[in-house]
KOLKOLDO-424456 format. One record per residue (C-alpha): x, y, z. Coordinates in steps of 0.1 Angstrom, whole numbers, padded with zeros to 4 digits, always signed. Each point is the difference from the previous one (the first is absolute). Example, Ala and Ser with C-alpha at 12.3 -4.5 7.8 and 13.67 -1.06 7.14 Angstrom:
% KOLKOLDO-424456
+0123-0045+0078+0014+0034-0007
This chain:
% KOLKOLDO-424456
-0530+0402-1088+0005+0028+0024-0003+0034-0017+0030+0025+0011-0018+0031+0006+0018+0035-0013-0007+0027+0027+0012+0036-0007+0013+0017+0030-0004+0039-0002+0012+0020+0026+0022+0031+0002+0018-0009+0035+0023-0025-0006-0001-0015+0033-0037-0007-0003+0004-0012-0034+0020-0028+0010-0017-0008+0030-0031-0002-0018+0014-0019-0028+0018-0025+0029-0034-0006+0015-0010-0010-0032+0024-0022-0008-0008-0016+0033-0035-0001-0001+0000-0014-0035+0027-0028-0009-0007+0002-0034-0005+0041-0009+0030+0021-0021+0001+0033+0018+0008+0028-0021+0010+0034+0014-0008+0034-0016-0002+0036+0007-0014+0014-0032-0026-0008-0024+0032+0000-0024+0012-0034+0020-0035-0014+0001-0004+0001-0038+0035-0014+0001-0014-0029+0021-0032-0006-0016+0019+0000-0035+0023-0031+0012-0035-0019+0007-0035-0001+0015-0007+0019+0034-0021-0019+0023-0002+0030+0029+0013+0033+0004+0002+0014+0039+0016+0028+0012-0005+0035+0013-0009+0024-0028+0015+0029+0022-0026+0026+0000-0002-0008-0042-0024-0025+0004-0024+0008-0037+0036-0003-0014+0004-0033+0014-0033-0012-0004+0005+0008-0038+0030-0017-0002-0013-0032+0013-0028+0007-0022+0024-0004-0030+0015-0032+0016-0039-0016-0003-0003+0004-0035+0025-0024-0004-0006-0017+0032-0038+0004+0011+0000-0022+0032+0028+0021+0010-0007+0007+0035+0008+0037+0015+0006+0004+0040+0008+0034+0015+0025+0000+0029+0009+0031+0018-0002+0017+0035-0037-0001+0014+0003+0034-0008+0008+0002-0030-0028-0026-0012-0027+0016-0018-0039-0005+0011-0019-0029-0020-0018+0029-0012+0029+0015-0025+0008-0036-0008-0035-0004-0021+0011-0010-0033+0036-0003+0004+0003-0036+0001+0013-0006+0029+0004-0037+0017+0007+0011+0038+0021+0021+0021+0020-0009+0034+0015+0030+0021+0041-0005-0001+0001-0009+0039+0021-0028+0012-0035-0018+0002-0007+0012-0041+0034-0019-0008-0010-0031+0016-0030-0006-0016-0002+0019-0034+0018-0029-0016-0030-0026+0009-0027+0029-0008+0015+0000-0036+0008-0038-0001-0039-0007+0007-0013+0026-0028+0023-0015-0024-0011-0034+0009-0037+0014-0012+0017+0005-0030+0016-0025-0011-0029-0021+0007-0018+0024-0028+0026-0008-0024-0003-0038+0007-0037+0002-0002-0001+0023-0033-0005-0017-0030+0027+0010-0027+0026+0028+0004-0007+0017+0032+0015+0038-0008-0025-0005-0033-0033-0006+0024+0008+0023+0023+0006+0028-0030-0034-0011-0011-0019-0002+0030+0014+0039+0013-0012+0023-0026-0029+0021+0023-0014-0011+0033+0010-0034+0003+0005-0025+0031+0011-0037+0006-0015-0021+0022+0002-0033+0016-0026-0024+0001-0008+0010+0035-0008+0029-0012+0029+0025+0012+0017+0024-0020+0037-0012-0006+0007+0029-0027-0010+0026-0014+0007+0033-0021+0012+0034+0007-0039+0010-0019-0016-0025+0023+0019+0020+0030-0015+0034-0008-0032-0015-0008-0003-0015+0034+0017+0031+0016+0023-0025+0020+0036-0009-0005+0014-0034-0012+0010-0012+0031-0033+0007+0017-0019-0021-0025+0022-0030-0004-0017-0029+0018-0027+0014+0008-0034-0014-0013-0015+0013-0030-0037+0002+0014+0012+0028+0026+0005+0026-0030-0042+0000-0002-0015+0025+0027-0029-0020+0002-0008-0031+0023-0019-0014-0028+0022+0005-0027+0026-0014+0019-0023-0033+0008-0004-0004-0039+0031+0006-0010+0010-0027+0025-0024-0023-0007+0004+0004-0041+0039-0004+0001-0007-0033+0016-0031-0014-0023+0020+0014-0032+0019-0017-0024-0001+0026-0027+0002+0035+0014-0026+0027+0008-0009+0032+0000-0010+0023+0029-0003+0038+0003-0005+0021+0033+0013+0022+0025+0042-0002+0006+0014+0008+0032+0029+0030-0007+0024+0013+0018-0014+0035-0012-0029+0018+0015-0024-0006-0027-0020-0030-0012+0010-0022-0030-0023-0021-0024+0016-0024-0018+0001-0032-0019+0019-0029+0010+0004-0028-0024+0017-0033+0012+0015-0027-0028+0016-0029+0003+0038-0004-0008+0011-0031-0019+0020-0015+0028+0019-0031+0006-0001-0029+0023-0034-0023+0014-0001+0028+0029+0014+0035-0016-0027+0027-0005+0006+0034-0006-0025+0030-0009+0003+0034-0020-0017+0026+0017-0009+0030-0025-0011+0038+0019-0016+0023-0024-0017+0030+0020-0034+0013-0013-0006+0029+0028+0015+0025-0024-0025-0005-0027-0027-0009+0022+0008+0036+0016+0002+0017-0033-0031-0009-0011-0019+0004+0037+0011+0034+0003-0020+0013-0029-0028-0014+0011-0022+0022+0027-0005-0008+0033-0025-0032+0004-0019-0015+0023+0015-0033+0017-0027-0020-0027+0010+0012-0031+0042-0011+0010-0009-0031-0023-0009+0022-0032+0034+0021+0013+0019-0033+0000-0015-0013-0034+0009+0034-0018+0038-0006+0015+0001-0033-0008-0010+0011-0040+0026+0022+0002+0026-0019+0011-0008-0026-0024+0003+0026-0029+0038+0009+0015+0011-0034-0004-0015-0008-0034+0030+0019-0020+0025-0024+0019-0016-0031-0002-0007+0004-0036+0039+0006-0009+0005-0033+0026-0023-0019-0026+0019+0014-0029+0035-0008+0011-0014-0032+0010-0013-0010-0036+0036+0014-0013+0016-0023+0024-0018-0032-0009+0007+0005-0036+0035+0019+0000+0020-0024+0028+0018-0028-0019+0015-0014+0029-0012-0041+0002+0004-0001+0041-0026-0010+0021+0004+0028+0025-0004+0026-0029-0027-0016-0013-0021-0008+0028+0009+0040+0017-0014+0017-0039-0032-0023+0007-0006+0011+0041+0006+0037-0009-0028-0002-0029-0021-0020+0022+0004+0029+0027-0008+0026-0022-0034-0012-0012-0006-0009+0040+0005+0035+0008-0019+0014-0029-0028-0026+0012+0002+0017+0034-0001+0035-0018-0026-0008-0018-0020-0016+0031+0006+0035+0021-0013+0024-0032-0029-0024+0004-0008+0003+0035+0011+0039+0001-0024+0008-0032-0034-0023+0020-0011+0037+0019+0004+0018-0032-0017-0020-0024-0021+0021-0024-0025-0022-0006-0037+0008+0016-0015-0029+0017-0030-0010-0015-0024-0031+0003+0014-0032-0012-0011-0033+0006+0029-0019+0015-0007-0033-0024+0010+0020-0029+0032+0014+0024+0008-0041+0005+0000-0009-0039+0022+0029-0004+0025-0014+0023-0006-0033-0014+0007+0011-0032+0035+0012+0009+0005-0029+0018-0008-0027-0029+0034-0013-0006+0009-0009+0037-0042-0018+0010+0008-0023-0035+0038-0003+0010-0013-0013+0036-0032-0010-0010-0013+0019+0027-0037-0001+0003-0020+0030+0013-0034+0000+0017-0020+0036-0001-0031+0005+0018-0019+0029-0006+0015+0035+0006-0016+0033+0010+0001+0036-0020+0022+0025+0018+0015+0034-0008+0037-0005-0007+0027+0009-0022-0002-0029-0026+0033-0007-0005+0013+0000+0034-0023-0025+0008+0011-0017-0030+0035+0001+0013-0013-0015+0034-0017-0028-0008+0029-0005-0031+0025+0000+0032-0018-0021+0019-0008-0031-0026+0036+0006-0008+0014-0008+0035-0024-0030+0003+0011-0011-0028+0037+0005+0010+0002-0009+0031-0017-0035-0009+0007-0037+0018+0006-0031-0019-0037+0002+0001-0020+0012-0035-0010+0031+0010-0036+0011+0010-0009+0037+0006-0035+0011+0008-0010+0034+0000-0037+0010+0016-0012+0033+0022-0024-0008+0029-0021+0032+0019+0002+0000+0040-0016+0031+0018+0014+0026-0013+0033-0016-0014+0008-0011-0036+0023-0028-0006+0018-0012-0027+0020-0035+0007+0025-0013-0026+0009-0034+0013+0025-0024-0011+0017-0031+0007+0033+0006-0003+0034-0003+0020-0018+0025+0029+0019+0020+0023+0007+0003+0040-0030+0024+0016+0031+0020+0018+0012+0013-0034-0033+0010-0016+0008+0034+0011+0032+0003-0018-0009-0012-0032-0023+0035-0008+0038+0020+0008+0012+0011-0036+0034-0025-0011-0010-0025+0029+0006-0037-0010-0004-0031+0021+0020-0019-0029+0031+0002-0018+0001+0018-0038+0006-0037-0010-0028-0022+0016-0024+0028-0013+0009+0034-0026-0010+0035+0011+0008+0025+0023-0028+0006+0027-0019+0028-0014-0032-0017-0011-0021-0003+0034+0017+0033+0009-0019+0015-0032-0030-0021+0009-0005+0016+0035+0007+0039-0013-0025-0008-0026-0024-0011+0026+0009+0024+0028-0011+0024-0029-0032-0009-0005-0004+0002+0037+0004-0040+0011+0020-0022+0014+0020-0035-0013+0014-0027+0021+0006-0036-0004-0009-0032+0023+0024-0032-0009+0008-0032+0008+0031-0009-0007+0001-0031-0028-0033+0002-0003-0005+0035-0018-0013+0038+0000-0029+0026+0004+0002+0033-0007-0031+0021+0013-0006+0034-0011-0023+0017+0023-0022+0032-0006-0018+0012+0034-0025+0030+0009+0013+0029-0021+0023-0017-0022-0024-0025-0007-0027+0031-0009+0026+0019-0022+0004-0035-0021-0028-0015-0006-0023+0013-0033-0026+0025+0006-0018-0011-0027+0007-0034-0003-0004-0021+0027+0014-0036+0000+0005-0019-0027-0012-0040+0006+0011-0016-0032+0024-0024+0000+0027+0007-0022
């Protein structure tokens, strides 16, 4: 069935108005032009039935106008809004930013040629959103605008997105539409991950960095891409979510006195704690209305059901993630002295924690004997407790086998925890110490990235290093390395090595 589009025509010559609505008419068999030449007439208009494109020339009253098709969204959000005026009378793309606008065409002889297949082709995007959305489309879309938001394609391009997501971006609608996601990041190597991710993904992602603006200053944000339930063997579309940190990372940086380029991790992990501590008050409300919506909603649809479950399951993801950048944010400040532990005892701590998962897998674990350093106890704890906890995770159809031993070379300590689980491709060992980044979906394997992240602060702390050699398929070592000083400032004064096999 061919859908009969509804374009408004608003113009205050009459002569252009009907030319304009003529070329319409010819441009698009099946569109109802309807004329108006006050936002009295558009009302009028939209009242009768849905809008699917206003275009017109505001006349010099163009925040007026963009209000007024504004109104027209909230009952019709794909509702697309083309400016048409003299070339100069069209405002810069610069005063557009945030006023949701689709295009413009300058009203030339050449402007009334072609403005009908200009908005013929952006509606066309449309429409093949409300084919692809699942359920009622003005209901998504109502859903998916609150805030920063953005719809893409599977290709990765931005087909729509909000008036919040404009100002964040510091770009109008129209220069944004169809253009690929990836060229918001202002670095190359954000933009190579993000590419790579949205094409290895299945169940959405977060990334954070620097966001190209058209304002002078830099913007930090957080991008988080999600999956829409879509329709059809090759329909995929994807929720992109904006939420800038640089104001609180600012706030927080600015009390601090001026550093030297070394200590901009400590900086970082003080903003990050702060930042953390903002959200907290919202996320816990999100938890509570959550609960009150699983137990309250008596509705017995499947939609309902399923959309109380997601938001719940969001919540305690995010408070994970919360909880995960505390963590990481509190490793430089830890109050705890570092004192001269043997690292055997550190291991049967983890091990401890651990019990439930090793006799849920039955995972055995091999431990050679370990060496006396000075470290903080429980951080320690918390590596070795993250690192059993991965291999035990991350585990192949294999039983799994994890052996833990320290071996002296030169003047280098290392500590290898080995497994034999599902492994991992050498050219993403980097990645996996970055804090919230996964090489798997939530649902082949629970958590949100922050472990190794914690692992390497931890270590960086006590003045080593960790990194991982794999194969994938065949499994994982971890080696934590102590050299020259580092390896001094760690290892017991008084203690020497300890030989005993635990």
């Amino acid at each position: 069935m061919i859908h009969k589009y509804r374009i408004i025509v608003f113009d205050g010559d009459k002569h252009d108005r009907a030319l304009l609505a003529l070329a319409l008419r010819s441009g698009a068999a099946a569109a109802d032009v309807l004329e108006a030449t006050s936002v009295v007439e558009i009302a009028h208009h939209v009242s009768a039935g849905p809008i699917d494109a206003v275009v017109g020339d505001p006349g010099g009253r163009l925040g007026e106008f963009a209000g007024c098709v504004e109104a027209v969204r909230r009952r019709q959000p794909g509702c697309v809004f083309w400016l048409f005026a003299q070339d100069a009378q069209l405002p810069q793309a610069a005063s557009c930013v945030g006023l949701g606008i689709d295009g413009m065409t300058a009203k030339t002889s050449e402007g009334f040629l072609k403005l009908p297949g200009e908005i013929l082709a952006r509606l066309r995007i449309v429409g093949d959103l409300r084919e692809q959305l699942a359920g009622d489309y003005g209901a998504t879309f109502q859903s998916i605008y609150p805030g920063a938001t953005a719809v893409l394609g599977r290709d990765g391009r931005l087909l729509s997105v909000s008036r919040e997501f404009e100002a964040l971006a510091g770009a109008a609608r129209f220069e944004l539409v169809g253009r690929p996601a990836e060229e918001l990041w202002a670095e190359p190597e954000r933009r190579l991950e993000w590419r790579r991710r949205l094409i290895e993904s299945t169940g959405g992602f977060e990334i954070a960095g620097r966001v190209k603006t058209g304002r002078a200053r830099s913007l930090t944000a957080v991008a988080a891409l999600k999956p829409l339930h879509t329709t059809g063997p090759d329909a995929a579309l994807w929720t992109l979510n904006l939420v800038d940190v640089s104001a609180a990372l600012a706030s927080t940086l600015a009390t601090q006195p001026a550093v030297e380029t070394g200590q901009h991790d400590a900086d970082l992990e003080r903003a990050l704690c702060a930042v953390s501590h903002d959200l907290q008050a919202p996320l816990n409300s999100l938890r509570s209305q959550a609960r009150w919506l699983k137990s309250a909603v008596t509705t017995e649809t499947e939609e309902v059901r399923g959309a109380v479950v997601e938001i719940e399951a969001l919540a305690d993801r995010m408070q994970e993630m919360l909880d995960g950048m505390v963590q990481a944010a509190l490793v430089g400040t830890a109050s705890e002295e570092p004192e001269a532990v043997n690292l055997d005892a550190v291991i049967k701590d983890a091990i401890d924690n651990l019990r439930s998962q090793i006799d849920e897998s039955a995972a055995t674990i091999e431990r050679l004997p370990m060496p006396t350093l000075r470290v903080r106890r429980q951080q320690m704890v918390q590596v070795f407790q993250n690192l059993l906890g991965n291999a035990i995770k991350f585990r192949s159809s294999r039983i799994p086998r994890i052996r833990i031993s320290a071996e002296e070379v030169g003047d280098c300590l290392r500590i290898l925890v080995e497994d034999n689980g599902i492994g991992l491709d050498p050219k993403d060992a980097p990645r996996i110490f970055g804090m919230f980044q996964r090489l798997h979906s939530a649902r082949e394997y629970p958590g949100v990235g922050a472990g190794l992240a914690i692992c390497r602060q931890i270590v960086r702390a006590h003045g080593g290093e960790i990194s991982v050699e794999s194969v994938p398929g065949r499994g994982s070592c971890f080696i934590i390395e102590f050299r020259g000083a580092a390896l001094r400032s760690v290892i017991s004064s008084g203690g020497g090595r300890n030989e005993a096999a635990s």
